[in-house]
N, C-alpha and C positions, 0 to 999 in steps of 0.2 A: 504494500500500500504506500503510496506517495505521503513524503511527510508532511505537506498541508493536508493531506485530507486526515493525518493523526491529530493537528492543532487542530482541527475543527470540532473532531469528536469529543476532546476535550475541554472547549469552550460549552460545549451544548450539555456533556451528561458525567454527572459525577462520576469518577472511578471505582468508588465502591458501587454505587448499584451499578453501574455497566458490568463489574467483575462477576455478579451478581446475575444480569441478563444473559451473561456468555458460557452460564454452566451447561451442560450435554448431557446428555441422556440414551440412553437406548428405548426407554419405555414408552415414547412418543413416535418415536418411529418407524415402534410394530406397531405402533395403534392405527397414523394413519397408512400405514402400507396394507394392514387388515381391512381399514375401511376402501383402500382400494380396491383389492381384490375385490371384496364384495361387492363392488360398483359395477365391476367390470363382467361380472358371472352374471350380471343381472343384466347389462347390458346385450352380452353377447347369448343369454337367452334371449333377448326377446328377436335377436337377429334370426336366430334358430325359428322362433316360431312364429318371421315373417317371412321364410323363401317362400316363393311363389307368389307372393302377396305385391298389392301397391305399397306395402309398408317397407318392404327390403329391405331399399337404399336408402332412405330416414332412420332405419334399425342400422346399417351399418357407420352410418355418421355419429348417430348416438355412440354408437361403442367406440366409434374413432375420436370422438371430445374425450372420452377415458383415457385413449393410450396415448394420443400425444398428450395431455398432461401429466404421463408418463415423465416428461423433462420436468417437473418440478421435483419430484423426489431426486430424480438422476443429478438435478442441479446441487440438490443438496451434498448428494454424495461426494461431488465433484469439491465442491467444498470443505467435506467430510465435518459434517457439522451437523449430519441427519444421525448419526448413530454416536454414541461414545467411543463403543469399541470401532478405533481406526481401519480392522481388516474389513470389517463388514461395510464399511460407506464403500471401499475398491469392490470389494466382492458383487454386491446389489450395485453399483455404479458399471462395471462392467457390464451385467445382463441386462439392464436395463437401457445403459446404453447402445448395445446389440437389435433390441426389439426394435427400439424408434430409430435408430440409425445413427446416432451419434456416439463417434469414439472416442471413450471415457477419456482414455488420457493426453488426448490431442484436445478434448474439450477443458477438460482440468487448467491446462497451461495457456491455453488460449482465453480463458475465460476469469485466469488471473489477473492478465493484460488484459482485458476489459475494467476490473477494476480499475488497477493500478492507473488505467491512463482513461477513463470515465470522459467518452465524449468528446476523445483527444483527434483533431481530425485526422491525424496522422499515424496515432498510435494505436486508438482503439480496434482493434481487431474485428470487432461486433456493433461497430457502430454502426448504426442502419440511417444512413441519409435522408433527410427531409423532402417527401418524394418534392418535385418544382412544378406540376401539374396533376391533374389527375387522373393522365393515362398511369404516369409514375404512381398514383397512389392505389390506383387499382390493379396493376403490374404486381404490386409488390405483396398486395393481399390474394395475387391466385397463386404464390408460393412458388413458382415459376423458378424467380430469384434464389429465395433459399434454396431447392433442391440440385439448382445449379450451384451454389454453393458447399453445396454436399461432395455432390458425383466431381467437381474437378480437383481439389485437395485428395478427396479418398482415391483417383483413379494415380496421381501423380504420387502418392505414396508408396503403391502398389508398384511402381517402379523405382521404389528405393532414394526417393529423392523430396530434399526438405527444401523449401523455397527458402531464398532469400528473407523475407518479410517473416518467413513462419522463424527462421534461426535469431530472429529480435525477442521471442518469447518462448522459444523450444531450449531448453539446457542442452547442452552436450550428450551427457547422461542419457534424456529420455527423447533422443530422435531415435533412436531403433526399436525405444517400444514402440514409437507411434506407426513405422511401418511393420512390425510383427502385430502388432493390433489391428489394420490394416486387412492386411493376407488371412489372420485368422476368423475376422469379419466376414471378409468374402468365399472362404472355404467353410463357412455355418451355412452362409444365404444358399450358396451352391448346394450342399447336403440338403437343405430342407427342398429347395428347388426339384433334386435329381427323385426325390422320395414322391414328391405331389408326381411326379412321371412317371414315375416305376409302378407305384401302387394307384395311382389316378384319384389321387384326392387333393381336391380342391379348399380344403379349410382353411389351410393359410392364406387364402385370396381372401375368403370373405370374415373370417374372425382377424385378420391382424392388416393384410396389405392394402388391401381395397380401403378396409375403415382409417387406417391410419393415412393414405391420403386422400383422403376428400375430407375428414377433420384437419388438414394441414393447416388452411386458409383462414380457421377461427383462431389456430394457435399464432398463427401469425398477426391476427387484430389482436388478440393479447399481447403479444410481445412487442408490438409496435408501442402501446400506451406508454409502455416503460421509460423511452428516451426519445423518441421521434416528438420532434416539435421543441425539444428541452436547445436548453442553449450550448452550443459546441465551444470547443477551447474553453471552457468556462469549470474554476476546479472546483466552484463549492458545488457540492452532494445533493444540498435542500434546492441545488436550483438546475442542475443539469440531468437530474432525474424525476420523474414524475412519483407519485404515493398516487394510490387507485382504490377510492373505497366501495367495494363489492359484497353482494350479499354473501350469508357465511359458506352456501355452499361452492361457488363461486371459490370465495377465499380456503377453501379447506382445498378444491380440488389444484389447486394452484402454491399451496403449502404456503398460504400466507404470503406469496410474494407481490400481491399487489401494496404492500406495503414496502414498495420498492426504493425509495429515497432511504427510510429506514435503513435496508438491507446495505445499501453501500456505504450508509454512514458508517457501519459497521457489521464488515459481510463476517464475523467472527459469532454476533448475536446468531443462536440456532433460530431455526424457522417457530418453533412453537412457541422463543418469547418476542416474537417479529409485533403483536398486537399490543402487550406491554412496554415494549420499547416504542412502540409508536404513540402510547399514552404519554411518554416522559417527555418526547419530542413535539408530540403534535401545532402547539402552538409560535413553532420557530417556522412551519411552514409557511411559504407568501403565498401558494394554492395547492390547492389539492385536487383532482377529478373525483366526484362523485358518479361512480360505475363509468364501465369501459366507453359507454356511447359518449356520454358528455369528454371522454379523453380526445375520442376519436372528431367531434365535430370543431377541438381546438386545430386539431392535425389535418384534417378535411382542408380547415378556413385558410389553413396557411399553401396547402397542394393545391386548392383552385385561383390561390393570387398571386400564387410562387415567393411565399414569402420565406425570409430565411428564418432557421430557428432560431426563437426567442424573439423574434421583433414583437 
């Protein structure tokens, strides 16, 4: 973490209750990974007993809102701040990051540089541009973008080769995890692939790959709220990130991160005391979105007049 964004933390929240907000747990972590599953068995029944029906493909979207907020917990792990025990956030950060597609530990490293350089135009890794119209704004929400973001990094791994840009946040160390992570990704997808043709089952299509992209595009108006529209080059936390207050189920399936200003004030606070630390904070915010639409018609206003963030 940059050391202004350490003075900052310290202006805003005592040190004993911050030491205080940043204790871990394991027992929060089975709870909502339990309350996942069961989201997702109920989901992916009712996909079961809508084939043949007009319901289907509204039954496989429903189940696909479940798995890509899948990345919330993964996010956690990535941080390892979802479990106490350290081995278990790699462990569940791994398969996790397998299902939805993202690898754990190219996302880990990359996603540290996203803190560390929050909004930085040059550094942040993940920083998603302020679309300048709204072909860009709707470009960006059919996910188009991210999954080309996906497939050229994972295909250029796969050849053994770390960019330039990626060696600014990749250690020495963990460039040959990231292409053995890589290879062992695509020799799972291939296994599962070569199985649905040998034995002629279709299940992977419509319990995991079909629902997980046609839910892409809501996970992407989520992830958009977070910093799209917020102000670039700009290092305080309360102002180049968005806070998004959403109903609880909402915020449960998303692990509390629409309290997202929070989170990078202090990406060390776990996700279950994300709502208490936003109690201590609350009043140092200049705005807030109440729910994702009111984020998005800031974001809308600025893609149809082409304005830059933060004006």
């Amino acid at each position: 973490m940059a050391l202004e964004h350490i003075h900052q933390i310290k202006e805003i929240v005592d040190r004993k209750r911050l030491r205080t907000l940043m204790r871990r747990t394991d027992r929060h972590a089975w709870i909502y990974l339990l309350r996942h599953v069961v989201i997702l068995s109920i989901t992916g029944y009712l996909v079961f007993l809508s084939v043949d029906s007009i319901f289907f493909v509204p039954a496989m979207f429903l189940h696909g809102v479940g798995i890509v907020h899948l990345f919330s917990p993964q996010h956690e792990f990535a941080h390892r701040t979802a479990f106490r025990t350290r081995w278990l956030n790699d462990f569940f950060g791994w398969i996790f990051g397998a299902i939805i597609l993202l690898p754990n530990v190219y996302f880990r490293w990359e996603h540290t540089a996203h803190h560390t350089y929050t909004q930085n135009r040059w550094r942040d890794p993940e920083l998603i541009p302020q679309p300048k119209n709204l072909f860009g704004y709707f470009l960006y929400l059919s996910s188009l973008p991210y999954w080309w973001g996906f497939l050229k990094p994972f295909a250029i791994h796969l050849c053994g080769i770390i960019t330039r840009e990626e060696k600014l946040f990749l250690p020495l160390t963990e460039r040959w995890k990231v292409i053995v992570e890589a290879w062992a990704m695509l020799l799972i997808y291939m296994s599962i692939g070569a199985c649905m043709i040998i034995y002629d089952i279709a299940a992977p299509l419509y319990y995991w790959l079909i629902p997980r992209f046609l839910a892409e595009p809501y996970m992407r108006m989520v992830r958009m709220t977070e910093h799209v529209g917020r102000p670039v080059n700009n290092t305080d936390l309360l102002e180049n990130t968005r806070t998004t207050l959403v109903n609880p189920l909402l915020r449960w399936l998303a692990w509390n991160m629409p309290y997202h200003a929070e989170h990078h004030l202090s990406p060390s606070v776990p996700f279950h005391a994300l709502p208490a630390f936003h109690n201590e904070i609350k009043q140092r915010h200049n705005k807030i979105a109440h729910g994702y639409l009111d984020a998005h018609k800031d974001i809308f206003h600025r893609s149809l007049h082409g304005l830059e963030p933060g004006l």
